[in-house]
N, C-alpha and C positions, 0 to 999 in steps of 0.2 A: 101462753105465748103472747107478749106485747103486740099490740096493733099500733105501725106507727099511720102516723098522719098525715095527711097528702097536704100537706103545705105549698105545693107550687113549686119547691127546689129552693135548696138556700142558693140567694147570690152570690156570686162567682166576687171575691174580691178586689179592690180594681188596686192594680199595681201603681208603688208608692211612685211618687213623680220626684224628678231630680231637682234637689235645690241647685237653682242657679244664684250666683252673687254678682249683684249687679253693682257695677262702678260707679265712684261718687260723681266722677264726671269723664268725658268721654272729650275724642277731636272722630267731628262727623262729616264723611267725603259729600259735598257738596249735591253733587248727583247720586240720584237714589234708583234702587234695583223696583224692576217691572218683573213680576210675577203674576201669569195668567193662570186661571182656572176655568173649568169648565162650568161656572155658575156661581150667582152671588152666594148660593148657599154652601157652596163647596169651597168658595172663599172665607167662609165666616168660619164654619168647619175646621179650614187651616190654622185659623189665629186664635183659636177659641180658649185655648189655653195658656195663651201668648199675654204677660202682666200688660206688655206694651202696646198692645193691641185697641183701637178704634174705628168706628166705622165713620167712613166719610161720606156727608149728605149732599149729592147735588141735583138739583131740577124736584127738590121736593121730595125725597128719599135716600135713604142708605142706596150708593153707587160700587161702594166699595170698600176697602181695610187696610190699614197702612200697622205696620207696626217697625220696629228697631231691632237691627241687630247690633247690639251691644259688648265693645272689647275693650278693656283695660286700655288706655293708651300706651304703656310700654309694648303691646304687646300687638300693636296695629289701628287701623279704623275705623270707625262704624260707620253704618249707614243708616238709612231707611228704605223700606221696603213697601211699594204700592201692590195691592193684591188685588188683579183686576176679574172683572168675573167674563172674562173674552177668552177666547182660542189663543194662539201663539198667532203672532203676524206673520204675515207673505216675507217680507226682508228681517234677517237676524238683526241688521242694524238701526230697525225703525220697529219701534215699540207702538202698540193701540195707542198708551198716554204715558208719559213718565213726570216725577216729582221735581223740583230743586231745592234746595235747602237757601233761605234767602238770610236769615238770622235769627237771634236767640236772644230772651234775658230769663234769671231763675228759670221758671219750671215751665214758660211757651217758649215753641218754634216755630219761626214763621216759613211756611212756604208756599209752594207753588204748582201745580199742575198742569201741564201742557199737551191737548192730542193733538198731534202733527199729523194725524189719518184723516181728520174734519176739517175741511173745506170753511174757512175763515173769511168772509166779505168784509171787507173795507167798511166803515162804516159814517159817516159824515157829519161833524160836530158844527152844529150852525148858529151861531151868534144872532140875535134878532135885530140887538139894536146895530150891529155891525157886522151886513152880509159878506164885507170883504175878508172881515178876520174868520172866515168859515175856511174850514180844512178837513182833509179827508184821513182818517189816521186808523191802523186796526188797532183794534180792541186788546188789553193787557192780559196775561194771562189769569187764570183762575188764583187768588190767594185765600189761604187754610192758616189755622194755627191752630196748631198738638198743644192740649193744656196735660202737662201730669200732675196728678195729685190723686186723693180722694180714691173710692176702692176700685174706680176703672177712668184712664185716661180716654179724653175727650176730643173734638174736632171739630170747630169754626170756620165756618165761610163768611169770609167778610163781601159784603157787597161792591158790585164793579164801580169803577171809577167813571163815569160819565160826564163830567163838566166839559165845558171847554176852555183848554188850553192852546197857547201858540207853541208852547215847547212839550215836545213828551214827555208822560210822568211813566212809571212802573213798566218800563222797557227794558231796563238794563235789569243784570243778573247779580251786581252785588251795589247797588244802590240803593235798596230798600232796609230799612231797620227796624226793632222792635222794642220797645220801652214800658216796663212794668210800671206801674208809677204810685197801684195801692193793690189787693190783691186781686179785685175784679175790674179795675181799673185801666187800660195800656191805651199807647195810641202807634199809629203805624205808618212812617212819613217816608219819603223818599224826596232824594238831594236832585234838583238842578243847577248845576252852574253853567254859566255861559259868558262869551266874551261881553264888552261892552266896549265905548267909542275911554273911555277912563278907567282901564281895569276889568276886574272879572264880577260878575254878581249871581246871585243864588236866588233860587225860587224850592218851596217846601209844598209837598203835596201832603197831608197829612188826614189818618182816621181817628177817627175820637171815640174809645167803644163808648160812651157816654152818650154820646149823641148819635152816634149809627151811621154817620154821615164825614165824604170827605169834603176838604176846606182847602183853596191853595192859599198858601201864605210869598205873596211877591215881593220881588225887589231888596232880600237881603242884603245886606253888610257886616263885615268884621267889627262888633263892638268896640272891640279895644284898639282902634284905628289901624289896625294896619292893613294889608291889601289880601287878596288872594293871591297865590301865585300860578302864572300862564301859564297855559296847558295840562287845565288841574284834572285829571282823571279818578273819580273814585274807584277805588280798588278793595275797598274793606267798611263795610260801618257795624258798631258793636254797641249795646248801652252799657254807660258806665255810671257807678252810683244811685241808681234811683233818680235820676234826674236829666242827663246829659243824653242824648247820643252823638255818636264819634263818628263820623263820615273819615275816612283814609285815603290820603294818596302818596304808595311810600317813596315817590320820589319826591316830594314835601313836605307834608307833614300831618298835621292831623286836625279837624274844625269841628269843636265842639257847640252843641244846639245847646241851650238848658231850657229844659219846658217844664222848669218846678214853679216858677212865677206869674208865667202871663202866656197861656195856650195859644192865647189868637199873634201873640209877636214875642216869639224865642228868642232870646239873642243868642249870638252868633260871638263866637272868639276862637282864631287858628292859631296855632302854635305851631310853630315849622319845626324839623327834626335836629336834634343835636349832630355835631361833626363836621358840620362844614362842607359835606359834600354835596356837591352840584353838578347833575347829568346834563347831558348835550339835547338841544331840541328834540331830533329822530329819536333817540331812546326814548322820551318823554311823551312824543306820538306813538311809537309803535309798541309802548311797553314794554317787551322783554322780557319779559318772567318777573314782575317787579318782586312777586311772597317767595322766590328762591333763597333770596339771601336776608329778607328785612321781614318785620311783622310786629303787629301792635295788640295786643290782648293783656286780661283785667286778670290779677292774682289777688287773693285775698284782699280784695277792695283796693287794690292799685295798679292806676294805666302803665303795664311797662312796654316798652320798645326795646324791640333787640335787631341789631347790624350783626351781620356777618361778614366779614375782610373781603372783597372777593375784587377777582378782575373783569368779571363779566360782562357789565357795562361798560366796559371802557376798548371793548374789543373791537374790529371793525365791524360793522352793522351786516345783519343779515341773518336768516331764520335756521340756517343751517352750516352752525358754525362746529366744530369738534375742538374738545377742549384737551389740552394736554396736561398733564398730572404736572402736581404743582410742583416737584423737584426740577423739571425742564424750564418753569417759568423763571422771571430772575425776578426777583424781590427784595426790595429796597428793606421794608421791614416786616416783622414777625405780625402774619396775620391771626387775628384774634377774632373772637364774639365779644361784646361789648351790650349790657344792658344800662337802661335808664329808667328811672321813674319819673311819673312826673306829679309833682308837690302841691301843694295848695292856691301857689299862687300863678299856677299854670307856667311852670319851671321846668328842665327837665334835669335830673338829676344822677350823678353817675350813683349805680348799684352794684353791678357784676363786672367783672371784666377776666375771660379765658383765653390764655395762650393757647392758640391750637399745637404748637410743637409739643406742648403737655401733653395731648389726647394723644395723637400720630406714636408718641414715645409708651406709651403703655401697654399691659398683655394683650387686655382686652381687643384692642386694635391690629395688636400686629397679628394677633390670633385668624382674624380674617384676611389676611395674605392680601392683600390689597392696595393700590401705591396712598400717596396722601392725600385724602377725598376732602373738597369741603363738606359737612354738614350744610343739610337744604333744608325748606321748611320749618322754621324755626317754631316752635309752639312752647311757651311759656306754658308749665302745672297751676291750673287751677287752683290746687291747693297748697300751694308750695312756689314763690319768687324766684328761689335759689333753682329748682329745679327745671330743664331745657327738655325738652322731645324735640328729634330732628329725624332728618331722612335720610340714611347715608346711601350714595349707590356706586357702585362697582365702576360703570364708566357716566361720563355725561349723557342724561336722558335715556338711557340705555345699563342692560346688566344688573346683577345681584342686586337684591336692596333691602337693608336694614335699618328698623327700626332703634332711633338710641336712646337711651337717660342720660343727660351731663349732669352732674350735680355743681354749680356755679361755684357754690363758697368752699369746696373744698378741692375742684380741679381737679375733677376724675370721672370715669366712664362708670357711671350705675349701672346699666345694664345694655344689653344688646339683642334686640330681634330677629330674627331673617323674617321677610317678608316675601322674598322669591320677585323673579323677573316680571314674572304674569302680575302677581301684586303690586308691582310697582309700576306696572302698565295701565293698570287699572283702577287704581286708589290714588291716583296723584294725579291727578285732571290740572290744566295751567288755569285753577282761580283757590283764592286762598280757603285751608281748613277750617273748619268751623270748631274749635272750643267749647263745650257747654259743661253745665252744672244740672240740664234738666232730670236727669238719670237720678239723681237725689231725691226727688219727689215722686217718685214710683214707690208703688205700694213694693217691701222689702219682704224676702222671702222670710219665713218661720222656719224653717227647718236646721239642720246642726251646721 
């Protein structure tokens, strides 16, 4: 009779894990999802087999874990996800801390951290040689950037901005940008403009990972002579080419930085938008939903702009207006999408142009029983010019809401999402989507 042997037990085999495939690039909701647990370890726990997973260090230690959830853009949004190691809060609508997604170039995103439960003091910025230019201003939020690459994604805290300024720097929620510039190289500047007694003028806060330190750059001007234009609001900034970042205001145009020359003084050159059209003061202060109908993002290494027809601006003013399906509207002429690139010599160039009666007239559309919706949100493919994602909904701000593909050069609907009511309540915040390509530099699953 064999004697077997007390080997301890074979191990239990651990079941196979599901290939995920993850997208070459993604458009990511601005604001990101607060998930608490009941400990940093039961947070690390959560993510632990998460590719997009990093721990975020603050006060001198792992605080916490962010990672992505990650969707095809035909197929909806992604976000990002803070994994706090706290209990749920007292109010549904007020989170321990929550993230913002502030910008992107290749494989960093920059963003931000906010706890709105910490009791924040004022803090007093004192000028020595000139006590009168002392002001009292709070502090910026916390800024991180998510690097991907390499066999696990990473998380930087850039140092707070302490100098003193007479105008605030890293207040605003899409003034800040990010610029790759060699692979361990980037720097991270935010736009002031302000009026002046001749025009409008710009000031640049800027990080230099090189030197670890921020630098304000004063008193800019448009290079190529021409002016800013009043009531310049930024609404969008992206890097483009390895050199440029793009500050946005879509009711103008667009002011490119280039910091591949001289760090300490970028020049500065605006190009306004094609078409001709020009908003009224109040629209221009009160914004309006300006990324509903316009938006500026980089395809295959070119800035395009895309308009969409619409009358919304031109409506009478006010936050709560209802729109009426466009067969009741009267219209002069056949509204369209209309792209542009723009050229080397900072031109902007016609590329696309879609009759919306083409889209309204197809299955695919009429299949969603729905009157004639503009497309909102316009989002240029990453990897593809010709190709549009937009946001279609049921009624204005309200109702059904799908996601579409337009294909440009051929004039037809690629595909169509339903994204549901709650979806569209909750994935379409009024500040523009963010675009990325970082999803590319994630370690790629092996499996079939």
């Amino acid at each position: 009779m064999p004697i077997a042997m007390d080997t301890g037990g074979a191990p239990e085999p651990e079941p196979e894990e599901e290939t995920v495939v993850l997208p070459h690039w993604v458009v990511l909701d601005r604001k990101g999802n607060t998930l608490c647990h009941n400990s940093l370890e039961a947070a690390r726990v959560a993510v632990d087999k998460d590719k997009t997973a990093a721990p975020v260090d603050m006060d001198g230690g792992p605080s916490c874990y962010v990672t992505f959830t990650l969707a095809a853009p035909q197929k909806g949004i992604s976000c990002l996800n803070l994994h706090l190691p706290e209990g749920p809060p007292i109010a549904l609508d007020t989170p321990p801390a929550y993230a913002f997604l502030l910008a992107t170039d290749n494989n960093l995103v920059l963003f931000d951290i906010t706890n709105p439960q910490k009791k924040v003091k004022e803090i007093v910025l004192f000028d020595i040689s000139n006590p009168s230019r002392s002001c009292y201003r709070e502090p910026p939020a916390d800024l991180f950037i998510y690097k991907a690459g390499g066999p696990r994604p990473s998380v930087q805290g850039l140092p707070p901005f302490a100098e003193y300024s007479r105008r605030p720097f890293l207040t605003g929620d899409l003034t800040t940008g990010i610029l790759q510039l060699a692979e361990d190289h980037f720097i991270v500047a935010d736009l002031n403009v302000y009026p002046k007694r001749k025009g409008m003028r710009a000031e640049l806060c800027v990080f230099n990972s090189e030197t670890g330190k921020w630098k304000i750059i004063p008193k800019m001007d448009p290079g190529n002579g021409g002016q800013f234009p009043e009531l310049w609001s930024t609404d969008n900034v992206l890097a483009f080419d390895g050199r440029f970042l793009c500050w946005v205001d879509y009711f103008s145009g667009v002011l490119l930085c280039d910091f591949s020359k001289n760090m300490d003084a970028p020049s500065l050159c605006f190009v306004p938008f094609p078409g001709g059209k020009e908003y009224r003061g109040k629209v221009r202060v009160e914004r309006y939903f300006p990324d509903r109908f316009r938006s500026v993002s980089i395809s295959q290494g070119k800035l395009c702009f895309v308009h969409i027809d619409n009358d919304f601006h031109d409506r009478v003013p006010g936050r709560c207006r209802r729109c009426l399906e466009l067969p009741d509207r009267k219209r002069q002429t056949p509204q369209k999408i209309t792209i542009w690139t723009l050229n080397s010599e900072f031109q902007w160039e016609l590329h696309r142009m879609f009759n919306l009666d083409s889209l309204w007239a197809q299955a695919g559309y009429r299949d969603l029983h729905i009157h004639q919706r503009l497309p909102e949100f316009p989002t240029i493919s990453l990897d593809d010019p010709d190709v549009l994602c937009c946001l279609l909904t049921e009624e204005e701000f309200d109702g059904n809401g799908w996601m579409i593909m337009l294909d440009m050069n051929h004039a037809c609907l690629r595909s169509c999402e339903s994204v549901g009511m709650e979806a569209h309540v909750n994935r379409f915040p009024n500040v523009p989507l963010l675009p990325t390509v970082f999803c590319k530099y994630l370690e790629r699953p092996t499996g079939n």
